[in-house]
N, C-alpha and C positions, 0 to 999 in steps of 0.2 A: 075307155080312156084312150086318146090320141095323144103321140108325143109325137114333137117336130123336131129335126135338128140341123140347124141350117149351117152347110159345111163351110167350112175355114178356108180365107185368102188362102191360105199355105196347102191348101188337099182340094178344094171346091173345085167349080167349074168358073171362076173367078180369073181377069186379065193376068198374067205374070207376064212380068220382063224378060224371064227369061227363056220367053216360047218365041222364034223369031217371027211369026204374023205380025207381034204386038209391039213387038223393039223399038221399033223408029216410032212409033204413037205414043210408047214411054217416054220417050228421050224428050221427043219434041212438047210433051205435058211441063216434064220439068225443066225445060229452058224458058216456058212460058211464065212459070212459078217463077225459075231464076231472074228473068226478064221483068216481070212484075216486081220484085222487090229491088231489084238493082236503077228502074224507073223511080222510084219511089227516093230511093236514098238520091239520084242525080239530081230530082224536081227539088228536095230539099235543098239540097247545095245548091243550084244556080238562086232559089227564093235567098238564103242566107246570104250569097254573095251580091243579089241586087238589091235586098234590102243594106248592104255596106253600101254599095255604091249610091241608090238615093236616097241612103240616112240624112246629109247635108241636105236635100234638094225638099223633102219633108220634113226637117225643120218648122217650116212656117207653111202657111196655105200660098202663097205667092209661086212656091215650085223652082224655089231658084240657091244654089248652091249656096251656107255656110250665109243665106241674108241676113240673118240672128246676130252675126257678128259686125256685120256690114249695115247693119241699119242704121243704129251710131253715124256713120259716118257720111252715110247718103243724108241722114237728114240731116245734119251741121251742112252738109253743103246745099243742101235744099234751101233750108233759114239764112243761110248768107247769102245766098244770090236774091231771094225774097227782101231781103233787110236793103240792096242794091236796084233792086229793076223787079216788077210786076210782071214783066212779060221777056220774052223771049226764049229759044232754047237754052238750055244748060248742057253743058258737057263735064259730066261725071268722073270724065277719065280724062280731061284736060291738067296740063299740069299745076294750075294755081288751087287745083284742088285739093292739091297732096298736104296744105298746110291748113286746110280752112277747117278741118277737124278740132282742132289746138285752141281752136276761141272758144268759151264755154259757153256754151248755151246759150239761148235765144234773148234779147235785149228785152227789161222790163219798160221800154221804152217802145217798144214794136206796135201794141194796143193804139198808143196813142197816134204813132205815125197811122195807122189806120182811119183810125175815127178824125185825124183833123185833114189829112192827105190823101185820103183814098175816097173816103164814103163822103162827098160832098157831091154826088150831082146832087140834081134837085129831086130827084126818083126817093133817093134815101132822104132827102127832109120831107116826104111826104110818107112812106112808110114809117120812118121813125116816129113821126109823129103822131100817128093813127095807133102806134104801139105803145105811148105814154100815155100813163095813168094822170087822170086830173089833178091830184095831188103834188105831182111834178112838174110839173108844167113854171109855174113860178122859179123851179129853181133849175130851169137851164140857164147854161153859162152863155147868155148871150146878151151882151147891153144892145137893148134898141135904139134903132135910131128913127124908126118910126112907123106909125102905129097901123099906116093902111098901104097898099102898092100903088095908091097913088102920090105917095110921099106927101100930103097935105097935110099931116098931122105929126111935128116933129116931137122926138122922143129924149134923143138927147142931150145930158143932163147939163152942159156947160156948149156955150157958141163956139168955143176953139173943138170940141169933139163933133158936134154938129157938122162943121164945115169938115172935117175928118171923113165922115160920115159920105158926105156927096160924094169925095174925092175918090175913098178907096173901097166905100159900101154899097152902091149904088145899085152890084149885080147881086150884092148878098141878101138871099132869101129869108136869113136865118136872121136879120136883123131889122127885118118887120114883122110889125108884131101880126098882120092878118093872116098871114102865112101861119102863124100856131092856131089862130083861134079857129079856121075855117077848117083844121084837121088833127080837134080834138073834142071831147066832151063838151061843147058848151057852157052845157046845164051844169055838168058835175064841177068844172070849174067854176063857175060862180057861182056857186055850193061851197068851194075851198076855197075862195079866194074870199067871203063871209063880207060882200058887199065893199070891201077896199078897191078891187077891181073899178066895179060901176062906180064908186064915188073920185079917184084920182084917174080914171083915162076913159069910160066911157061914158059918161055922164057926161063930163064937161064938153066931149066930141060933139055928142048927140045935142046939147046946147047952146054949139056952138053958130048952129044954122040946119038946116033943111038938109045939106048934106051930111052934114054929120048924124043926123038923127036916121036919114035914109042907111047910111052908113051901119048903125049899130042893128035897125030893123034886121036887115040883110044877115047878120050874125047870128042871128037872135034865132032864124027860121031856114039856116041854110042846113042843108041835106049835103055828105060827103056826094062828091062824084067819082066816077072811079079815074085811078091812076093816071092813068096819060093825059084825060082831060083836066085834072088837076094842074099837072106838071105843064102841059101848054098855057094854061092859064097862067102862069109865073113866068113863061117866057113869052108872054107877049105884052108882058109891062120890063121887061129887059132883063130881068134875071136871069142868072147862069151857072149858081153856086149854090148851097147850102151848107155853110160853115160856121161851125160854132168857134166860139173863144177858147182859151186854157183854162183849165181850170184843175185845182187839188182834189177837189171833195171825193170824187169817186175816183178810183184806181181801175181803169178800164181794162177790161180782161177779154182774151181771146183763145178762141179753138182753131188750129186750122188744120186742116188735113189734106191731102192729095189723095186722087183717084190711081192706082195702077191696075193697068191690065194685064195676064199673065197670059204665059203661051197657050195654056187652054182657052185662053177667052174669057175669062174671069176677072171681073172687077171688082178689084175689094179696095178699101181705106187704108189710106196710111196715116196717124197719126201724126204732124209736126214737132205741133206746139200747145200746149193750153196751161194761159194764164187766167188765174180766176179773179174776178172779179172782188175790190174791196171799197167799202162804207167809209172813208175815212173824214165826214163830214165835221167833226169835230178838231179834223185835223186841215182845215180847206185855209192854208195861208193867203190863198189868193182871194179871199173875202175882203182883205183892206184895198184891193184893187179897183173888183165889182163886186158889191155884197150880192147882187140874182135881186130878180123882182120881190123873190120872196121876203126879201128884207127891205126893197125901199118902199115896198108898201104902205110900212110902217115908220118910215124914217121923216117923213113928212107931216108938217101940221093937219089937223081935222078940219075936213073941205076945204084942202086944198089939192091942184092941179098936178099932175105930173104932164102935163102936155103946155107945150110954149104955146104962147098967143090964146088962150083959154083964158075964161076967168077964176083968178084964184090960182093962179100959177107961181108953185113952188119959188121958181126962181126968182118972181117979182116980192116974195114976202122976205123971203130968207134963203141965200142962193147956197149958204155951206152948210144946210141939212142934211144931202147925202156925204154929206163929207166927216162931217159929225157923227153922225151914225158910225159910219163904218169904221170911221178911227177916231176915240174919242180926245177931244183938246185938253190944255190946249196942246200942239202939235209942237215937240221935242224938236233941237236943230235939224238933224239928218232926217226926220219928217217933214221938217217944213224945206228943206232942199228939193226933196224929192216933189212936195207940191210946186215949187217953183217952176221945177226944170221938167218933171214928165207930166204934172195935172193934178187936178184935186182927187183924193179919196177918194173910191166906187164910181171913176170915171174914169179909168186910165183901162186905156185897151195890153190885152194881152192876148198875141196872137204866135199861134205856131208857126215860124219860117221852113217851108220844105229849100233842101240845099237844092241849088239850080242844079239842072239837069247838065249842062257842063261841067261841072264838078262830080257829080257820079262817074260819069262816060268818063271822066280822066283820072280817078280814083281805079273805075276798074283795068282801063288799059295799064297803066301802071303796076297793078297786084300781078294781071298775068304776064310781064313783060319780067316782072322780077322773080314771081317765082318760078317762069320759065327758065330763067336762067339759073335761080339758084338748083332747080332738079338737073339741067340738063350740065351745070359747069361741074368739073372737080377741084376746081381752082378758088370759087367763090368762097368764102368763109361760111360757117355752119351758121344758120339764125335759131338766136334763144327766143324760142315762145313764150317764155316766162312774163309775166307783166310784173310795173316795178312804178311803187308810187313815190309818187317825186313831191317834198314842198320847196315849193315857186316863188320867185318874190321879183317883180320885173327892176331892174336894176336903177332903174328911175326914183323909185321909190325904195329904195334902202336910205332911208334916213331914221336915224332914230328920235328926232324930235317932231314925227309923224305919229298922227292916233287913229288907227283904224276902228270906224263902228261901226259895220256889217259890209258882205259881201250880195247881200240877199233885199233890197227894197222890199221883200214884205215881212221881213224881220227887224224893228227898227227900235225894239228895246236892252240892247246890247248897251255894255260898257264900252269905252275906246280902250284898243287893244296894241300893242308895239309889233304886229305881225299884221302882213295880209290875210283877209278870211277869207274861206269859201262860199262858192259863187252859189247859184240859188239851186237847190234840186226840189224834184218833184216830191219826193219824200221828205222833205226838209221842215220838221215843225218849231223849227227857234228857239230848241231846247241848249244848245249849246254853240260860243264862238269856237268853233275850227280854224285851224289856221288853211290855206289854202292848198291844195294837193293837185297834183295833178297826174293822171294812169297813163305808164311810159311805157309803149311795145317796138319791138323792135320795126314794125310795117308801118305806125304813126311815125316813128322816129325816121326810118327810112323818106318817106313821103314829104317829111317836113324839111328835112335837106333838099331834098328836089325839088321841092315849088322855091326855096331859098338859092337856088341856080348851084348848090354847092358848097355856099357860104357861109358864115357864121359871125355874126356879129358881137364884140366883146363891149360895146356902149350900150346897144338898145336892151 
């Protein structure tokens, strides 16, 4: 039997400290030791102090200080200057900016400013169109004025809108009807449109003569082409627009968002805006104006014409058909005013006015000249951002042996009322007479003095 016995740090042939060969080898071990964990705790401390210092700046993925808090406010001023001008820089840190936080939110009115003021070249009435399902096609809000781009085949419904038509439609794409049919389902619409179609516009075209028959052949057997040759083809019969009418039935909804790029080089999204999209087709007050093809299809006697100078044309049998339809007789006083002075029933145009481009540019000089002043003066008086609804009554009309019955031409079964009522909203289904209100801010109120040179009239 072998026993081993392997001697002790303390007695062996083992380093000690305290033999001087090994001293400085000791020392220098454990400052190595020291040094390693005093590395350790520093690494920790500067990590804990730069994760304080780009806690704010990691936040978000964008990399920029406390933007969590600031995004609020970039985008209100993002959405105001959008709501103003499409294009140009913006300056963030300009001083009319300090107040544009304080408006709320994005205007349910911005969609539409879109869709009638922005998306009309002729690019977007040819995509859009190629995006509509055949089922819809009938009920865009757009009264024709005629049927082919070579204006031979008038559309509409009364000769005072006709001649309307030459005057202010002539570059609008969207109010010939060849322009839908050459860029959309053909087939599938004359599948939905269940022969009304071919028997009140193309039928009677095609019978009309050798061109018209050429005319519907060509529809009948045309092939999309793509885009730009499309779009040339529209403007080389003089077209320059594609714009549709007003209308209630849908509640147009919008996404937008902006690209930013951060100082790494990274481009991410910034959400703006997004309003969705609503059905309110039961709610479309603007039917007694234009009921949509989808209903004068049906508005008209059986074989009969919706095209002038055909035979069998509507307005040679019975010319207040579409008038009938869409609002039935007989027609109430303030009905029949309003046929007088603005047109018959599902013939009266309803079109979006964008405000002239002189009135923005002096809207915004104005905001930043005033709230320039108001950041930079100490003297000015503080502005209440508060909004403050006011009822209106123009002082002409303070009588009391006046009867008010609507504010709104397409609400026109109201009682007469001893107030003025409110004027027409988009949302408005003629459920109730209001009296007339009007949204009082200090920047309207301001603005309204100054285009009044300062003045105030105590008569008008």
């Amino acid at each position: 039997m072998q026993i081993q016995v392997r001697p002790s740090v303390a007695t062996g042939p083992g380093i000690s400290c305290t033999f001087s060969p090994q001293r400085f080898h000791c020392l220098g071990r454990r400052l190595v030791e020291l040094g390693g964990m005093l590395s350790v705790v520093v690494s920790i401390g500067i990590s804990t102090c730069a994760l304080a210092i780009f806690a704010s700046y990691l936040e978000t993925d964008f990399f920029v200080p406390n933007f969590s808090s600031a995004t609020p406010i970039l985008v209100a001023i993002l959405n105001h200057h959008l709501a103003l001008s499409r294009s140009g820089a913006i300056d963030v840190l300009a001083p009319q900016s300090a107040f544009v936080p304080s408006l709320q939110g994005a205007s349910p009115a911005y969609p539409r400013l879109i869709m009638y003021q922005e998306l009309t070249r002729l690019l977007d009435g040819v995509r859009g169109l190629r995006r509509l399902g055949a089922t819809q096609v009938v009920k865009m809000v757009s009264p024709y004025c005629w049927a082919d781009l070579n204006k031979t085949y008038e559309l509409a419904y009364t000769t005072k809108r006709q001649a309307r038509c030459a005057l202010y439609e002539a570059t609008n794409g969207a109010v010939h009807l060849e322009t839908v049919l050459r860029n959309i389902d053909f087939s599938g619409f004359l599948d939905a449109t269940q022969g009304l179609f071919l028997s009140t516009i193309a039928h009677p075209i095609a019978q009309s003569g050798s061109a018209g028959a050429a005319w519907l052949s060509t529809l009948e057997t045309h092939v999309w082409t793509p885009e730009a040759d499309e779009v040339a083809l529209w403007a080389s019969y003089g077209l320059e627009r594609y714009t549709l009418q007003y209308g209630t039935g849908i509640s147009i909804g919008v996404s937008e968002s902006i690209w930013v790029e951060t100082a790494l080089g990274q481009i991410l999204s910034l959400p703006l805006k997004t309003i969705s999209t609503t059905n309110r087709w039961t709610f479309r007050t603007t039917k007694v104006l234009y009921n949509l093809l989808y209903n004068d299809l049906y508005a008209i006697g059986s074989n009969q014409s919706l095209v002038r100078g055909t035979t069998n044309y509507f307005g040679d049998v019975d010319a207040s058909q579409i008038e009938a339809f869409a609002m039935q007789p007989p027609l109430k006083p303030v009905q029949q005013a309003i046929h007088n002075n603005l047109g018959p029933f599902g013939s009266i145009d309803v079109k979006w006015v964008p405000p002239p481009p002189r009135l923005l540019t002096a809207v915004q000089a104005f905001e930043a000249t005033l709230v320039a002043a108001l950041v930079t003066s100490t003297t000015m008086p503080s502005v209440d951002m508060s909004r403050e609804t006011l009822l209106v009554t123009p002082r002409r009309w303070l009588n009391r042996e006046l009867g008010f019955v609507s504010g709104n031409p397409m609400c026109t079964l109201g009682r007469p009322q001893s107030f003025v009522q409110q004027t027409f909203r988009f949302d408005d289904v003629c459920g109730s007479q209001a009296p007339l209100t009007l949204e009082w801010h200090s920047f309207n109120a301001v603005f309204a003095l100054w285009l009044l040179g300062g003045s105030v009239s105590t008569t008008d």
